[in-house]
C-alpha positions as CSV (number, residue, x, y, z in Angstrom):
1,X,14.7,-6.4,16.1
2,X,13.6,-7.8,19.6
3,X,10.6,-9.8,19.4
4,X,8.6,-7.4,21.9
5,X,8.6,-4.8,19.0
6,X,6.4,-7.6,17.2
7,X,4.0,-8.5,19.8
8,X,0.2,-8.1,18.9
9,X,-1.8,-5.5,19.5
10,X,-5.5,-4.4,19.8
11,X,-5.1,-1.6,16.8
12,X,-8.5,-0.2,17.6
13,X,-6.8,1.3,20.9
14,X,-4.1,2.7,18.9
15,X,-3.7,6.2,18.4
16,X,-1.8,6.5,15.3
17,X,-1.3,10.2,15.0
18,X,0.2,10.3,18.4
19,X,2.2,7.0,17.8
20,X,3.4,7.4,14.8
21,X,3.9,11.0,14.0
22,X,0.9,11.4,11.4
23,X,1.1,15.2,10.3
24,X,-1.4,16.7,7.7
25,X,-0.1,20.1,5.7
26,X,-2.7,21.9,3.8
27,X,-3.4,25.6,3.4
28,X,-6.9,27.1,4.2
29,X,-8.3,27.0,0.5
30,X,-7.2,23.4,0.0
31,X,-9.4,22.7,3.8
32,X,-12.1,25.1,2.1
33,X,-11.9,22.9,-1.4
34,X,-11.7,19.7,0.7
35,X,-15.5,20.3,2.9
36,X,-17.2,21.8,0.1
37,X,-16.0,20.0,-3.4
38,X,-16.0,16.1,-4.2
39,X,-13.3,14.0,-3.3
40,X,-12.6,11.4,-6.3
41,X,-10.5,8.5,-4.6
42,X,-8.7,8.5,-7.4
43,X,-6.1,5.3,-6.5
44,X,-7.0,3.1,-3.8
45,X,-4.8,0.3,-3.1
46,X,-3.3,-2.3,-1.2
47,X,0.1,-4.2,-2.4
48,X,1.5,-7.7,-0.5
49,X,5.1,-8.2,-0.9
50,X,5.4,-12.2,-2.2
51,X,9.4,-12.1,-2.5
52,X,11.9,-10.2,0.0
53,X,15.4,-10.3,0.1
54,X,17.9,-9.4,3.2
55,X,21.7,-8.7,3.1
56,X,24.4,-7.9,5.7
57,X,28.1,-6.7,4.1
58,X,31.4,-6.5,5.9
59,X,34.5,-5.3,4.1
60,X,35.6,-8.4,3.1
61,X,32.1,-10.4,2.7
62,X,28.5,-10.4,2.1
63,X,25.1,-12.7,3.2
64,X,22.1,-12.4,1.8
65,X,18.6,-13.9,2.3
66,X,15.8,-14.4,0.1
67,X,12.4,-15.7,1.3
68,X,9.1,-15.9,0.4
69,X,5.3,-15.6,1.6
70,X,2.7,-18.3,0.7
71,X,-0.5,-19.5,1.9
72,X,-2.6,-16.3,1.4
73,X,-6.4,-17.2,-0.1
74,X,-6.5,-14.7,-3.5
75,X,-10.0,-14.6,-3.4
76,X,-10.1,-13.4,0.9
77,X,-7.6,-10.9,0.0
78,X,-9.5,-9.3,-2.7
79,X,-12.9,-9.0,-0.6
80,X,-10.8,-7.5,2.3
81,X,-9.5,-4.9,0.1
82,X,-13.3,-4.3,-1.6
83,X,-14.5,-4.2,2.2
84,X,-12.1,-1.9,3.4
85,X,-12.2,0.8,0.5
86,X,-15.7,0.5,1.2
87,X,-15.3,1.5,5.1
88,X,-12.8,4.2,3.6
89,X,-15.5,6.0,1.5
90,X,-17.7,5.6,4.5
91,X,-15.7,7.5,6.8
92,X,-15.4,9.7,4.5
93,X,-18.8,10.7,3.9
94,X,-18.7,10.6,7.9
95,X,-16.5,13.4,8.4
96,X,-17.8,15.7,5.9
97,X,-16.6,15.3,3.0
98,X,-18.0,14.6,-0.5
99,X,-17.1,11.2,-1.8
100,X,-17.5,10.0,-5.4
101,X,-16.6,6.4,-6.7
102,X,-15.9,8.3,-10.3
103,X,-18.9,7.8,-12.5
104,X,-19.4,11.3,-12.7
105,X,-15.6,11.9,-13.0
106,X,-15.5,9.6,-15.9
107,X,-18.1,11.3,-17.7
108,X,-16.6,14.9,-17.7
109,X,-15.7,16.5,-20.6
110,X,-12.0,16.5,-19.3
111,X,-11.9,12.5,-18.9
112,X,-13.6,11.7,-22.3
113,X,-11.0,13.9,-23.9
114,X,-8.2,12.1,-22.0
115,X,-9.6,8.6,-23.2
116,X,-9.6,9.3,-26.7
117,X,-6.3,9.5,-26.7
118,X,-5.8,6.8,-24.6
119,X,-1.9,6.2,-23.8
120,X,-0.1,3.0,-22.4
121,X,1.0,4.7,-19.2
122,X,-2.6,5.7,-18.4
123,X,-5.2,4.1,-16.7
124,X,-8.4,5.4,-16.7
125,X,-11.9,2.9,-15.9
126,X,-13.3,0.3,-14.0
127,X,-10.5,-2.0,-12.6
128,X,-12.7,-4.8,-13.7
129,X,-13.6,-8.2,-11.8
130,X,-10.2,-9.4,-11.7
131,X,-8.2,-6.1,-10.5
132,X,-4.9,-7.8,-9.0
133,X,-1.6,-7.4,-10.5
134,X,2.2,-9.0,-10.3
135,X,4.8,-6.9,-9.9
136,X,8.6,-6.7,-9.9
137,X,11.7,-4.6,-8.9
138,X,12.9,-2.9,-11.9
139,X,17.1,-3.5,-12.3
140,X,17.5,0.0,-11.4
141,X,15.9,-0.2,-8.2
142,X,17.3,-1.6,-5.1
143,X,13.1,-2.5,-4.0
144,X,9.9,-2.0,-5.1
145,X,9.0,1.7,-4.1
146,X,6.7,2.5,-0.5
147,X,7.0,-0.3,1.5
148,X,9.5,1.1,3.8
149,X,10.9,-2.1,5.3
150,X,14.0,-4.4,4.2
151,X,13.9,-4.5,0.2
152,X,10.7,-6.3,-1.8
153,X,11.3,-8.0,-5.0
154,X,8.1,-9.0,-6.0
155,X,4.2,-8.0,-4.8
156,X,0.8,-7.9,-5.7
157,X,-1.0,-5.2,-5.7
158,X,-4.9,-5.0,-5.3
159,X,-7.3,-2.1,-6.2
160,X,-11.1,-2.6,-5.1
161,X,-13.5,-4.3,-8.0
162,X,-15.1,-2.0,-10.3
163,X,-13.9,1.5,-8.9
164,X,-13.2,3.8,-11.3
165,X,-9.5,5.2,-11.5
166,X,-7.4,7.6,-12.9
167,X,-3.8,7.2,-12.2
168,X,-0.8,7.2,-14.2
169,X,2.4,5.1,-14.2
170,X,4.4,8.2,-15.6
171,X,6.1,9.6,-13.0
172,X,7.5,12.9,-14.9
173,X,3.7,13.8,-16.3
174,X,2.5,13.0,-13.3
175,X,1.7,16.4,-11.6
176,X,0.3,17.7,-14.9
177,X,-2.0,14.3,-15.2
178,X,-3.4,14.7,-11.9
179,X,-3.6,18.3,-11.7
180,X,-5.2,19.4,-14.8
181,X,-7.8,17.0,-14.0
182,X,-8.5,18.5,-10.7
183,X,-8.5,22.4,-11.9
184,X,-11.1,21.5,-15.0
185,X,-13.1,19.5,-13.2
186,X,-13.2,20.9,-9.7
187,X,-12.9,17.2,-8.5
188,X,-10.2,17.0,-5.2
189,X,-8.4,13.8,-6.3
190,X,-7.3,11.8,-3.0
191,X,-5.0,8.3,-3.5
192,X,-4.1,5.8,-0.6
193,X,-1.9,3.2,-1.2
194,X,-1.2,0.5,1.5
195,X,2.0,-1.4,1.5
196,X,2.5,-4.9,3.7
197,X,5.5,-7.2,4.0
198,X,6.2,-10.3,6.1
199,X,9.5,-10.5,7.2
200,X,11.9,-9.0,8.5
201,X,16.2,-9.5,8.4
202,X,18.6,-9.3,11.3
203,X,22.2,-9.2,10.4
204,X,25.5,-9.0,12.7
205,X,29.0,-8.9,12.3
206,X,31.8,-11.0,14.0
207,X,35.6,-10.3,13.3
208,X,35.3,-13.2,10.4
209,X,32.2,-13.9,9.6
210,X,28.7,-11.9,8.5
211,X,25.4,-13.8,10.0
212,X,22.0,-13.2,9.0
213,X,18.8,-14.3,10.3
214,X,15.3,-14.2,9.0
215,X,11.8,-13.9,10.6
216,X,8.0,-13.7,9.9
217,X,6.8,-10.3,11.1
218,X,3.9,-8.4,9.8
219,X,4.6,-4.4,8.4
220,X,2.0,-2.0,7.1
221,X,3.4,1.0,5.1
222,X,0.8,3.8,3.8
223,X,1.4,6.4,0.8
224,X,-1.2,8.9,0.7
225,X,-1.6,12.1,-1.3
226,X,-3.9,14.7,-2.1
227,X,-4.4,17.4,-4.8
228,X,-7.0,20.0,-3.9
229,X,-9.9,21.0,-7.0
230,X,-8.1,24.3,-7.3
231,X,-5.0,22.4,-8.3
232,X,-2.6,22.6,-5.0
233,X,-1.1,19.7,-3.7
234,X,-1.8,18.7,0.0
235,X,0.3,16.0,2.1
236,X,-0.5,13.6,4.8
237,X,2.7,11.7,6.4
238,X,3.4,9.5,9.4
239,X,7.0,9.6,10.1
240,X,7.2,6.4,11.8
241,X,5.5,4.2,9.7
242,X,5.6,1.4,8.8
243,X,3.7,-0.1,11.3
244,X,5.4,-3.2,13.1
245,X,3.1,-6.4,14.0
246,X,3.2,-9.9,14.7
247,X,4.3,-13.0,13.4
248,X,2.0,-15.6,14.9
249,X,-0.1,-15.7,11.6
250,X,3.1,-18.1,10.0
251,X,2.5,-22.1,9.9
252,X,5.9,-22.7,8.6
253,X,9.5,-21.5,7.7
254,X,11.3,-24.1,5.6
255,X,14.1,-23.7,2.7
256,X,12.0,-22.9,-0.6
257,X,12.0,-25.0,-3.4
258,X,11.2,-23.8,-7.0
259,X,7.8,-23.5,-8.2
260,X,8.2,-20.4,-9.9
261,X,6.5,-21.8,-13.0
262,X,2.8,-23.0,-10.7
263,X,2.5,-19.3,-8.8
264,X,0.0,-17.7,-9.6
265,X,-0.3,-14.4,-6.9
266,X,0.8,-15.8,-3.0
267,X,-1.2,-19.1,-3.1
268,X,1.5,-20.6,-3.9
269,X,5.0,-19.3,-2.5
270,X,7.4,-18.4,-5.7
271,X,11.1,-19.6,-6.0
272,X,13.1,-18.2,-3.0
273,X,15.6,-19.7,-0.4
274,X,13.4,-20.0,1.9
275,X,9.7,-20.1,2.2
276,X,6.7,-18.9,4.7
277,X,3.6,-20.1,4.6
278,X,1.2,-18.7,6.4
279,X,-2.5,-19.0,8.0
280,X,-4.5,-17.2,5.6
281,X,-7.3,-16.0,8.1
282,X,-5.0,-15.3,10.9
283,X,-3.2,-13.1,8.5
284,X,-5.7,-11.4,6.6
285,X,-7.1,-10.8,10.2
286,X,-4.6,-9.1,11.4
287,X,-3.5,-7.1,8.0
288,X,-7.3,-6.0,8.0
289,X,-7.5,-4.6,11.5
290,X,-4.3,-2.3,11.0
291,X,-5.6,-1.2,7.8
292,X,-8.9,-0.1,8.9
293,X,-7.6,1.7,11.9
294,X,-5.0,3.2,10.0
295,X,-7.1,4.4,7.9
296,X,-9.9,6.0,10.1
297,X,-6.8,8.2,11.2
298,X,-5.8,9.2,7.7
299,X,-9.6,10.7,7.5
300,X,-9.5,12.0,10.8
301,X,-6.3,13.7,10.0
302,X,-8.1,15.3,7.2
303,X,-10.7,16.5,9.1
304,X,-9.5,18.1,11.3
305,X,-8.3,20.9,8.8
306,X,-11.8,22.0,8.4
């Protein structure tokens, strides 16, 4: 991709919506159940890819590149995610609608029911003081689901500290997990998940040879959904995501070495090919400022249905 498609922007000045296609369906109860019933943010997220890998085929041969991201601060990431769910339940409030961090979610009737009978796949509480988790491409998958760019091997993801949640790993029980809760309860149950990655992978072919080529550039993906308290589904979608930024926030680009046994998160880059280390401020900067927009145009979306 040229570089120009990279260069940095003033997100504030960005109209998301009109830029990248941002489209809100929902029916007029779900708009009525939306102003007048609490919204539980149910799942509030934001996952960094730490390990990406690129690949360009011919007929007759293959490339592939694997690279990784470190540098980041841990702790800087965390309070940029508590900071930014609390700007999200802000706006919320702002435009209307009745936000609840969960405490009276967790003490329904429907919830204690649900935790004693607590099941592995289920995750229902507090996230805790130390929320963030590793994760990895299952062998069936070619990446890690919703980041929307080039294929992610491995990420952390990070909820907010101390939020309640209610979300399930179960994808076939999901609709009945989520809506059951929302019918008894009356609760509208709203999850945002934000995605980012850090490079990107050009590849070309010649008549004998594949080339590839690797580069730090900044995406931001967002998954979003929305089941209303009477139990109906709602969907908020930007066609054109992910978002494309820069790559000024990277210090270095050098072949990786293996320290796969002394990561711990993206302090420390894990074993890959090659290795980008970046400026944790400029970074978290400039993931921070896309997020925050972004996500003033997720509620404004929302909004506008009522």
């Amino acid at each position: 991709m040229a570089a120009a498609l990279f260069a940095q922007k003033d997100w504030s000045t960005v109209d998301f919506t009109k830029e990248y296609k941002g489209k809100v369906k929902m029916n007029k109860a779900s708009a009525e159940s939306l102003k007048n019933n609490k919204t539980f943010v149910n799942g509030y997220t934001i996952s960094q890819a730490t390990v990406m890998k690129g690949s360009e085929k011919s007929a007759t041969n293959a490339v592939y590149s694997e690279v990784s991201l470190g540098g980041l601060n841990n702790d800087d990431f965390q309070q940029m995610v508590d900071e930014l769910y609390k700007e999200f339940m802000q706006k919320l409030a702002d435009a209307g609608m009745k936000p609840t961090e969960g405490d009276d979610v967790m003490a329904s009737e429907f919830v204690q029911a649900k935790l004693a009978k607590a099941k592995k796949d289920e995750y229902i509480g507090s996230t805790g003081d130390s929320p963030a988790r590793d994760g990895k491409k299952k062998i069936q998958e070619g990446s890690i689901p919703g980041y929307g760019a080039w294929a992610v091997i491995r990420d952390v993801t990070f909820p907010p500290r101390n939020k309640n949640i209610y979300q399930t790993s179960n994808i076939i029980k999901s609709g009945n997990f989520y809506l059951k809760l929302a019918a008894n309860e009356g609760y509208n149950l709203l999850s945002v998940n934000f995605y980012i990655t850090f490079a990107s992978f050009n590849g070309g072919k010649g008549y004998k040879d594949v080339k590839l080529s690797t580069q730090p550039v900044m995406s931001v993906s967002a998954n979003i959904s929305l089941i209303n308290a009477s139990g109906g589904s709602c969907w908020v979608n930007y066609e054109k995501l992910p978002v494309w930024a820069s790559g000024d926030w990277a210090e270095e680009f050098v072949k990786g070495k293996d320290n796969q046994s002394d990561a711990e998160f993206f302090g420390l880059a894990r074993s890959a090919e090659y290795q980008i280390t970046a400026n944790s401020e400029k970074y978290l900067a400039e993931a921070r400022s896309i997020i925050s927009n972004l996500q003033n145009d997720i509620v404004k979306l929302l909004s506008s249905e009522f």
